[in-house]
Jmol script that loads the backbone (N, CA, C; Angstrom):
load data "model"
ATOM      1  N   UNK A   1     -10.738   3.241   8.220  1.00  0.00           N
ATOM      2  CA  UNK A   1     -10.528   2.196   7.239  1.00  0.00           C
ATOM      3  C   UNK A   1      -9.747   1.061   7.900  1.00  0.00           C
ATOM      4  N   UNK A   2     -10.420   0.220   8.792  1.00  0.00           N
ATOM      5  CA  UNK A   2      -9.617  -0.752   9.229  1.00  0.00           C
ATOM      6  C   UNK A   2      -9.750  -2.232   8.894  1.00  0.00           C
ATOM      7  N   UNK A   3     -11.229  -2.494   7.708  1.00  0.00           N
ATOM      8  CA  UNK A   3     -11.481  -3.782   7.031  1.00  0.00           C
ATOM      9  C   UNK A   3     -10.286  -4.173   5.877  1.00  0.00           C
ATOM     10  N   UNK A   4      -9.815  -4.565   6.174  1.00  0.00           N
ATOM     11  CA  UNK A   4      -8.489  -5.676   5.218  1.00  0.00           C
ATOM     12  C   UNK A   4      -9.473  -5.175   3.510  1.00  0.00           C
ATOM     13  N   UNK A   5     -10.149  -6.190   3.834  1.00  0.00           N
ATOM     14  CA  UNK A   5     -11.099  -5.743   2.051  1.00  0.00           C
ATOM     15  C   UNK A   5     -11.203  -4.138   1.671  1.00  0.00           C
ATOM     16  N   UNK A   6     -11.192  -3.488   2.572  1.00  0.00           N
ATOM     17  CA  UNK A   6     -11.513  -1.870   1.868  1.00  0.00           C
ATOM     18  C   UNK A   6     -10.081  -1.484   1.552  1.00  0.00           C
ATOM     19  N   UNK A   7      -9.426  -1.914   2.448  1.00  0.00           N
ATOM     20  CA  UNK A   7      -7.944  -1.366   2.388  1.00  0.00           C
ATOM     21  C   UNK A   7      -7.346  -2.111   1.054  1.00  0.00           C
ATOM     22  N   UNK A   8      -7.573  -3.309   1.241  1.00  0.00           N
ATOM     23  CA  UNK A   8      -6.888  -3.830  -0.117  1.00  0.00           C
ATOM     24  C   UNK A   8      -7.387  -3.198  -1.268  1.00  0.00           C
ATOM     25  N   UNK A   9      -8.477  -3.059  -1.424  1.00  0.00           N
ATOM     26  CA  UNK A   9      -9.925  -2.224  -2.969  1.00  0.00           C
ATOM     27  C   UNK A   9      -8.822  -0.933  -3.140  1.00  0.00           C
ATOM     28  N   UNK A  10      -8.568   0.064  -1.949  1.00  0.00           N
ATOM     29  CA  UNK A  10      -8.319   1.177  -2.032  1.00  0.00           C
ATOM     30  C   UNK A  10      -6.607   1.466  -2.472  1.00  0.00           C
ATOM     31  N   UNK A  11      -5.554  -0.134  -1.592  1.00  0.00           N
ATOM     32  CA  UNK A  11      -5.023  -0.001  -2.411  1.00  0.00           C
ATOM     33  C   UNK A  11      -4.499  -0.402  -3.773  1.00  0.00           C
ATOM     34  N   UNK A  12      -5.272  -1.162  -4.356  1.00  0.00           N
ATOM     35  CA  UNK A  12      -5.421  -1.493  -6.113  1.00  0.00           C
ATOM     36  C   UNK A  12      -6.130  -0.158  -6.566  1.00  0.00           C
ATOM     37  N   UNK A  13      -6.626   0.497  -6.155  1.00  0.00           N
ATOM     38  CA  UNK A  13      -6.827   1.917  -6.974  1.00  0.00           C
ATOM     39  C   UNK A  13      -6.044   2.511  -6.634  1.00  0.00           C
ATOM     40  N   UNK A  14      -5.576   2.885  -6.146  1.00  0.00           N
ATOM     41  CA  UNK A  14      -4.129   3.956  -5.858  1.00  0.00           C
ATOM     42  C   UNK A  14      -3.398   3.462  -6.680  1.00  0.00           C
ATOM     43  N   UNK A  15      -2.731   2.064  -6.995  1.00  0.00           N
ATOM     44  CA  UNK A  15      -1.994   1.829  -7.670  1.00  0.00           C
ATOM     45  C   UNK A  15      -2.308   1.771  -9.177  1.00  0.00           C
ATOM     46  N   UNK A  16      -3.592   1.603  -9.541  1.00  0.00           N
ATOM     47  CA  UNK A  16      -4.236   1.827 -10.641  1.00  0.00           C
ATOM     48  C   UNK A  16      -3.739   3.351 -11.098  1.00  0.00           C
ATOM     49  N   UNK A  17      -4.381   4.149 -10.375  1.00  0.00           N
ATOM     50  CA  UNK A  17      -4.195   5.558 -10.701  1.00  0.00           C
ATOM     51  C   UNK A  17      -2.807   6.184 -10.316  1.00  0.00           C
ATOM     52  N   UNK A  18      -2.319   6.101  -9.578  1.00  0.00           N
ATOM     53  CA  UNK A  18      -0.720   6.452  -9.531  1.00  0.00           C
ATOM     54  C   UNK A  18      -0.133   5.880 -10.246  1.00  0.00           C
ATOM     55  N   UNK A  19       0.116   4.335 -10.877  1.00  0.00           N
ATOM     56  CA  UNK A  19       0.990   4.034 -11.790  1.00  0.00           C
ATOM     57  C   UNK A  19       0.595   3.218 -12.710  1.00  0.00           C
ATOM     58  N   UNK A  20      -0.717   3.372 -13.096  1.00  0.00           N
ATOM     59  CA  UNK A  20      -1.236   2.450 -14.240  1.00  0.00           C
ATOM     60  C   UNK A  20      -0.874   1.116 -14.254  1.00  0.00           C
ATOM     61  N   UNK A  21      -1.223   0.300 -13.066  1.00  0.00           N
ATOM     62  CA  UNK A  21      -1.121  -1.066 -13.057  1.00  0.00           C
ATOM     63  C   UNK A  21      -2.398  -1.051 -12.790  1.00  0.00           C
ATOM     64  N   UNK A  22      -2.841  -2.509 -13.545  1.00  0.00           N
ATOM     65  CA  UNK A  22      -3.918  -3.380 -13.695  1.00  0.00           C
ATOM     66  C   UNK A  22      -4.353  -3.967 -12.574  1.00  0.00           C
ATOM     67  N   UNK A  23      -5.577  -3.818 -11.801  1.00  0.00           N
ATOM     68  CA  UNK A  23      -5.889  -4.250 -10.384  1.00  0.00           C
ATOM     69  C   UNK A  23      -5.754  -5.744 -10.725  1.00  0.00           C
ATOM     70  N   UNK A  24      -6.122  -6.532 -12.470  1.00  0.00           N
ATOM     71  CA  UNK A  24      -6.305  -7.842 -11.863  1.00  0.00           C
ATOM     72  C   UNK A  24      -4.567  -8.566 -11.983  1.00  0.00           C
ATOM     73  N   UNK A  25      -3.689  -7.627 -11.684  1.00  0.00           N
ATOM     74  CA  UNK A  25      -2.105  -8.023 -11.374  1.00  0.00           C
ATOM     75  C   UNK A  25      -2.080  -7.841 -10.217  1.00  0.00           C
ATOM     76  N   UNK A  26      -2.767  -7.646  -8.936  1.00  0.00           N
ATOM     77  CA  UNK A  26      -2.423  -6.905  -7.755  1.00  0.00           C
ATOM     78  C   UNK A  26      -3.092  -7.902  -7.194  1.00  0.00           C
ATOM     79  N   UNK A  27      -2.415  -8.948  -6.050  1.00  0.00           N
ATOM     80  CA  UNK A  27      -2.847  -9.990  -5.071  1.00  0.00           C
ATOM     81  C   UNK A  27      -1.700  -9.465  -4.037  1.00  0.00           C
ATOM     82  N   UNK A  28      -2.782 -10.097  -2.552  1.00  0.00           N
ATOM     83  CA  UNK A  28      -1.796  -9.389  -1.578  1.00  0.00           C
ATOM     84  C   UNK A  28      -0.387 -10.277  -1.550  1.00  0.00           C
ATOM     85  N   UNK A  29      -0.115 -11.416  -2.558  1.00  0.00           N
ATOM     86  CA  UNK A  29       1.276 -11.828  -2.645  1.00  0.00           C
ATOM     87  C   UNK A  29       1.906 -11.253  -3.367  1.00  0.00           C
ATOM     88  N   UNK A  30       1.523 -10.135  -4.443  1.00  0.00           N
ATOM     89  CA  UNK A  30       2.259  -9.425  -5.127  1.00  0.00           C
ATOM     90  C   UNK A  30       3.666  -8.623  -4.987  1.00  0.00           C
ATOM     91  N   UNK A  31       4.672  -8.679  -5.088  1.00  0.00           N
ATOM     92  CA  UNK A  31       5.543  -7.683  -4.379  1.00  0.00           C
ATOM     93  C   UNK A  31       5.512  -6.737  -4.822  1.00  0.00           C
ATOM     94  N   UNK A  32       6.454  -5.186  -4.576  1.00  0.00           N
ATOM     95  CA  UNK A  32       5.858  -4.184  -5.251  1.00  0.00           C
ATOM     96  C   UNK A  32       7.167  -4.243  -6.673  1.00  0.00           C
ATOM     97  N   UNK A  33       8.612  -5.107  -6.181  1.00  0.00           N
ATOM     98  CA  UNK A  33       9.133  -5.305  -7.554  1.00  0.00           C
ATOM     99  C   UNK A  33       8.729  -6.068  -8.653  1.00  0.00           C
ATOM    100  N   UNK A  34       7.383  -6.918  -8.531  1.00  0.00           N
ATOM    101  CA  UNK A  34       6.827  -7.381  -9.508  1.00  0.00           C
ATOM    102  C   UNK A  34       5.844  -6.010 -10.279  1.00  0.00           C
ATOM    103  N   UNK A  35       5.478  -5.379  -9.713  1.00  0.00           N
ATOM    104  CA  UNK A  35       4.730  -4.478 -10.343  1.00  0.00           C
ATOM    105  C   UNK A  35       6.199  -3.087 -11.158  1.00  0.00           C
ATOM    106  N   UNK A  36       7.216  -3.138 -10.583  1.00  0.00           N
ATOM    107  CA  UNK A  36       8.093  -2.403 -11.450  1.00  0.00           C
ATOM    108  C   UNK A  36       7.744  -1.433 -10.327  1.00  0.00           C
ATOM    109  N   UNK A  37       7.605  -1.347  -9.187  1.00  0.00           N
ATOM    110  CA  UNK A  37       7.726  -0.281  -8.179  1.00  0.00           C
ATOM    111  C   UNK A  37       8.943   0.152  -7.766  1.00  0.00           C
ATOM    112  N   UNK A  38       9.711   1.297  -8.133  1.00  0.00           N
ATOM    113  CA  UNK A  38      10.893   1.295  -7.358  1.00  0.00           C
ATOM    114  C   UNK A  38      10.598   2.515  -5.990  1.00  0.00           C
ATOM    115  N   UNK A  39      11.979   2.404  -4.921  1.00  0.00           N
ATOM    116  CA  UNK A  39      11.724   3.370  -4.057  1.00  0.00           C
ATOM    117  C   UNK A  39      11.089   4.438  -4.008  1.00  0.00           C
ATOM    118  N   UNK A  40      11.578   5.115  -5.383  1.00  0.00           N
ATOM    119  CA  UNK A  40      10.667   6.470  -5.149  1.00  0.00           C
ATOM    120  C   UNK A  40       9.061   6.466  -5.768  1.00  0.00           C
ATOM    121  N   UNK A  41       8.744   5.727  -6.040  1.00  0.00           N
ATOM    122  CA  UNK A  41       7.415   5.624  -6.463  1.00  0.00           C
ATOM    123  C   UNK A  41       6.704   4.858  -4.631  1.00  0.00           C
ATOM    124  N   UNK A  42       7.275   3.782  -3.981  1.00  0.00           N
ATOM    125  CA  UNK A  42       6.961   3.327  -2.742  1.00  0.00           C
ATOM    126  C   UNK A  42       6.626   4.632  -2.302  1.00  0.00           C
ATOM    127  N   UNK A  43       7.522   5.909  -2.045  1.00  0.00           N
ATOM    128  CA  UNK A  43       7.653   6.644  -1.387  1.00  0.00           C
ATOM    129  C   UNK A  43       6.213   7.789  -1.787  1.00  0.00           C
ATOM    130  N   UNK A  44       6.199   7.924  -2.871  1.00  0.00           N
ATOM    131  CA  UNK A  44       4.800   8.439  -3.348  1.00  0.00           C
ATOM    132  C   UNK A  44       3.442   7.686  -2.503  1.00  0.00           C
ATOM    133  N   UNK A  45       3.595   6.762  -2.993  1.00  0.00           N
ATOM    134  CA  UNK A  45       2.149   5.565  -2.497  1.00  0.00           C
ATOM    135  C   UNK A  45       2.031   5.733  -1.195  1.00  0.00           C
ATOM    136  N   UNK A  46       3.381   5.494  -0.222  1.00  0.00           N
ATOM    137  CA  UNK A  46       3.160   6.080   1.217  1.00  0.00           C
ATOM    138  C   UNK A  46       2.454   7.172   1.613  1.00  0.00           C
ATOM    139  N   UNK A  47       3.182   8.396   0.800  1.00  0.00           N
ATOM    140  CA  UNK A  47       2.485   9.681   0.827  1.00  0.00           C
ATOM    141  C   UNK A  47       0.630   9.764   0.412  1.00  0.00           C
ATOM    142  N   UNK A  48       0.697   8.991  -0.511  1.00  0.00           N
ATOM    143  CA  UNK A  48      -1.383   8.741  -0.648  1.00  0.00           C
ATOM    144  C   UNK A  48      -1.719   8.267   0.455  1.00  0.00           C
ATOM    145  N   UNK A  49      -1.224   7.383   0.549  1.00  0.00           N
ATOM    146  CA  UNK A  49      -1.727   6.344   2.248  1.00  0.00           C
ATOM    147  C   UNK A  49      -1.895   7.579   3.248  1.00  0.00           C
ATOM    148  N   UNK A  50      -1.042   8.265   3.607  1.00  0.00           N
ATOM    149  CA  UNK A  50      -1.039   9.021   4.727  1.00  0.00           C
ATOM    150  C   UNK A  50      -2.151  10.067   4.643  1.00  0.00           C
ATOM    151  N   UNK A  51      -2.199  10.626   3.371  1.00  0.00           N
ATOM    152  CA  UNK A  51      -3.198  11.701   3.088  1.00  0.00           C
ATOM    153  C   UNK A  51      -4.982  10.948   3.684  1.00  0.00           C
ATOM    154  N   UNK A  52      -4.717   9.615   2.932  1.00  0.00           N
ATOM    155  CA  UNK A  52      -5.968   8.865   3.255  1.00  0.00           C
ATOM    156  C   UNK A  52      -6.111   8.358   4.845  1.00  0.00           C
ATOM    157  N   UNK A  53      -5.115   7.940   5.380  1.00  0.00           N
ATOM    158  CA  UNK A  53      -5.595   7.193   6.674  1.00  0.00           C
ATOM    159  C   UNK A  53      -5.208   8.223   7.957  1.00  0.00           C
ATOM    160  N   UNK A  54      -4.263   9.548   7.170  1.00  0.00           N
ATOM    161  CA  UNK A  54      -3.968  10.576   8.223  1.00  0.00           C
ATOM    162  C   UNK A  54      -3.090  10.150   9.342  1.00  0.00           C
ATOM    163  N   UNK A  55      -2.233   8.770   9.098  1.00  0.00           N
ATOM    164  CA  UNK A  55      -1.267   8.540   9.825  1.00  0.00           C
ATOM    165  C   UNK A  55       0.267   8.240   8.967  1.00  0.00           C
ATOM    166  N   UNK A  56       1.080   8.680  10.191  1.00  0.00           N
ATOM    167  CA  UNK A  56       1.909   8.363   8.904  1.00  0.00           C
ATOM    168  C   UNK A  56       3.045   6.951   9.340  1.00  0.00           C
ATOM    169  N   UNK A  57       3.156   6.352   8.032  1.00  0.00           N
ATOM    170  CA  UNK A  57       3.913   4.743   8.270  1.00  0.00           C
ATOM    171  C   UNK A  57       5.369   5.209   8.758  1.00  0.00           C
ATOM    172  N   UNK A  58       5.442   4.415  10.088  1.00  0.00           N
ATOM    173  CA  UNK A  58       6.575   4.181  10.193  1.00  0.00           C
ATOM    174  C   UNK A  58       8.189   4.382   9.648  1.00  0.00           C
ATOM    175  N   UNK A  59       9.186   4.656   9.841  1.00  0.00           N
ATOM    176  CA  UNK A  59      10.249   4.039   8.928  1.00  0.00           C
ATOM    177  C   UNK A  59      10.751   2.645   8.875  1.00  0.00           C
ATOM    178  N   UNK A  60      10.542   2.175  10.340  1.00  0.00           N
ATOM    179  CA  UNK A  60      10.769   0.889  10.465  1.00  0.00           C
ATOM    180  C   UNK A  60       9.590  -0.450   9.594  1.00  0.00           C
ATOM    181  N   UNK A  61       8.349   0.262   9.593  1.00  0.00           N
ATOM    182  CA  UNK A  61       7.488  -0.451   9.078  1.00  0.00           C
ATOM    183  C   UNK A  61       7.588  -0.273   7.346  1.00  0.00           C
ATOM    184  N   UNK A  62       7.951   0.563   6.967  1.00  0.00           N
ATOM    185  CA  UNK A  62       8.075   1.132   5.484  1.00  0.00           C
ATOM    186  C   UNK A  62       9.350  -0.185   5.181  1.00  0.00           C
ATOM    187  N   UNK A  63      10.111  -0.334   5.749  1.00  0.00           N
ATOM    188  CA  UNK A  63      11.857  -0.932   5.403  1.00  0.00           C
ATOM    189  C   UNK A  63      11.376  -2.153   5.660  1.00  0.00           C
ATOM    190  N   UNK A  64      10.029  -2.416   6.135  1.00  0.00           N
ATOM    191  CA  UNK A  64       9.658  -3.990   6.371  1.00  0.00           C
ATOM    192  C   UNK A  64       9.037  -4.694   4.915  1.00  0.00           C
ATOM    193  N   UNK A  65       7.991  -3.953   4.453  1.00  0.00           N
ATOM    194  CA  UNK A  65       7.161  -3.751   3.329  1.00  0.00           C
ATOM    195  C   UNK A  65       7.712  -4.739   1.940  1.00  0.00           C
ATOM    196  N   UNK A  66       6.869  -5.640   1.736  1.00  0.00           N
ATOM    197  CA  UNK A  66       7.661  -6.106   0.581  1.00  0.00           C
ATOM    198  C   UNK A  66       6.429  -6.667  -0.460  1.00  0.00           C
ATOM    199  N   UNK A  67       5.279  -6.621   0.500  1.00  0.00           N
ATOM    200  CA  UNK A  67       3.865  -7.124  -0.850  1.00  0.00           C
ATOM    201  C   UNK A  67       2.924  -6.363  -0.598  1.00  0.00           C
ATOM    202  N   UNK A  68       1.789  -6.626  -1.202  1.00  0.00           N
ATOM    203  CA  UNK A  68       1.047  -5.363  -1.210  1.00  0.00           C
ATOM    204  C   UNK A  68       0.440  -6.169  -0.039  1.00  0.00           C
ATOM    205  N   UNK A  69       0.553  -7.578   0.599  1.00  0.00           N
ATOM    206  CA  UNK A  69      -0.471  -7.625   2.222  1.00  0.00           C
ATOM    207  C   UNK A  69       0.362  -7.022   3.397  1.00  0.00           C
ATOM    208  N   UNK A  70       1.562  -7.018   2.531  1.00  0.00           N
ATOM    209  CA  UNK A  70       2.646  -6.289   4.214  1.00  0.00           C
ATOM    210  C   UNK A  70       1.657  -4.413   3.920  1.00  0.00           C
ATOM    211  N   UNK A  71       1.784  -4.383   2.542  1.00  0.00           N
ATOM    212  CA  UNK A  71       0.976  -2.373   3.182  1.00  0.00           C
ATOM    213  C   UNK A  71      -0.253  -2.611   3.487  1.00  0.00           C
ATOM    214  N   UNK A  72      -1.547  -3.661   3.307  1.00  0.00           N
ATOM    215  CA  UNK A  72      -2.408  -3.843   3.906  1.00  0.00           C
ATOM    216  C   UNK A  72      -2.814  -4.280   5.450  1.00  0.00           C
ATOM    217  N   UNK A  73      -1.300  -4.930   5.729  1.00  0.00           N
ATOM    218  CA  UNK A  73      -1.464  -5.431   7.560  1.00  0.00           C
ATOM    219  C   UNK A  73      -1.222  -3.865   8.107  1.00  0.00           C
ATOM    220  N   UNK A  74      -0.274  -3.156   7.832  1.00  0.00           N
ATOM    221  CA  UNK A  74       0.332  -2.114   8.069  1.00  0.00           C
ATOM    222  C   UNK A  74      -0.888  -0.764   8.533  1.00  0.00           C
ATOM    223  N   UNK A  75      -1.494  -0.974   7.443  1.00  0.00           N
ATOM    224  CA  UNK A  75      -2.330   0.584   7.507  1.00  0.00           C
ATOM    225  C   UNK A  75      -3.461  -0.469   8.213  1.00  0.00           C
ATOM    226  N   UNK A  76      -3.899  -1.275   8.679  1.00  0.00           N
ATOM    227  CA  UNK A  76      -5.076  -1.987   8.980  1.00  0.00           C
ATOM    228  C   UNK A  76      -4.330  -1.713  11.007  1.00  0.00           C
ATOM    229  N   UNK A  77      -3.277  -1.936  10.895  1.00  0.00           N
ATOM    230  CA  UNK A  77      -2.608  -1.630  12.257  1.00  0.00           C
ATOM    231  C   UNK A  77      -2.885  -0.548  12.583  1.00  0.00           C
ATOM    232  N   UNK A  78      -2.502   1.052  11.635  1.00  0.00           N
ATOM    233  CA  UNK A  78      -2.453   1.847  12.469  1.00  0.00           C
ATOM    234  C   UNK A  78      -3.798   2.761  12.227  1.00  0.00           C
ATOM    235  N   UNK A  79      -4.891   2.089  11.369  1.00  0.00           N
ATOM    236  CA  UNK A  79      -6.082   2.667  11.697  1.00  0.00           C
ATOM    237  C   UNK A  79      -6.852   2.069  13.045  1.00  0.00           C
ATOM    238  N   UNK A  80      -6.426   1.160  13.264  1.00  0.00           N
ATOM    239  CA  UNK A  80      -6.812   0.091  14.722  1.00  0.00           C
ATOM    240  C   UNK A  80      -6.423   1.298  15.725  1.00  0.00           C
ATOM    241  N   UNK A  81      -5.603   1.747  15.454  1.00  0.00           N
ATOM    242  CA  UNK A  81      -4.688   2.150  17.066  1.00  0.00           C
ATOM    243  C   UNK A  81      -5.519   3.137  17.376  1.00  0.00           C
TER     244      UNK A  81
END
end "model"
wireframe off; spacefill off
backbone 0.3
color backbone group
């Protein structure tokens, strides 16, 4: 999964289905405190990501994270690698 577009699709459904937000609220300028994301829910969503892309994010890259295009550059990085 290293197309920006699949990654973004996949994550507006994750967030759809993990926390019942509305995909048409989710632009990659979105932050995740506009959606009412706190840490431990981030920390969930990470955990889907990993199950899905089978790598796991960073800590340094996680503490970077602040919209939904920072988790889309992110996982688009380390499916590249």
């Amino acid at each position: 999964m290293t197309d920006r577009d699949a990654i973004y699709a996949t994550l507006r459904r994750l967030l759809r289905e993990l926390f019942e937000i509305d995909p048409a609220q989710v632009t990659p300028e979105t932050t995740f405190q506009e959606l009412d994301i706190d840490s431990i829910d981030a920390v969930d969503l990470v955990v889907h990501l990993h199950d899905l892309i089978g790598k796991r994010i960073p800590p340094d890259d996680f503490r970077q994270i602040r919209t939904v295009g920072d988790v889309v550059e992110v996982v688009q990085r380390l499916t590249a690698e």
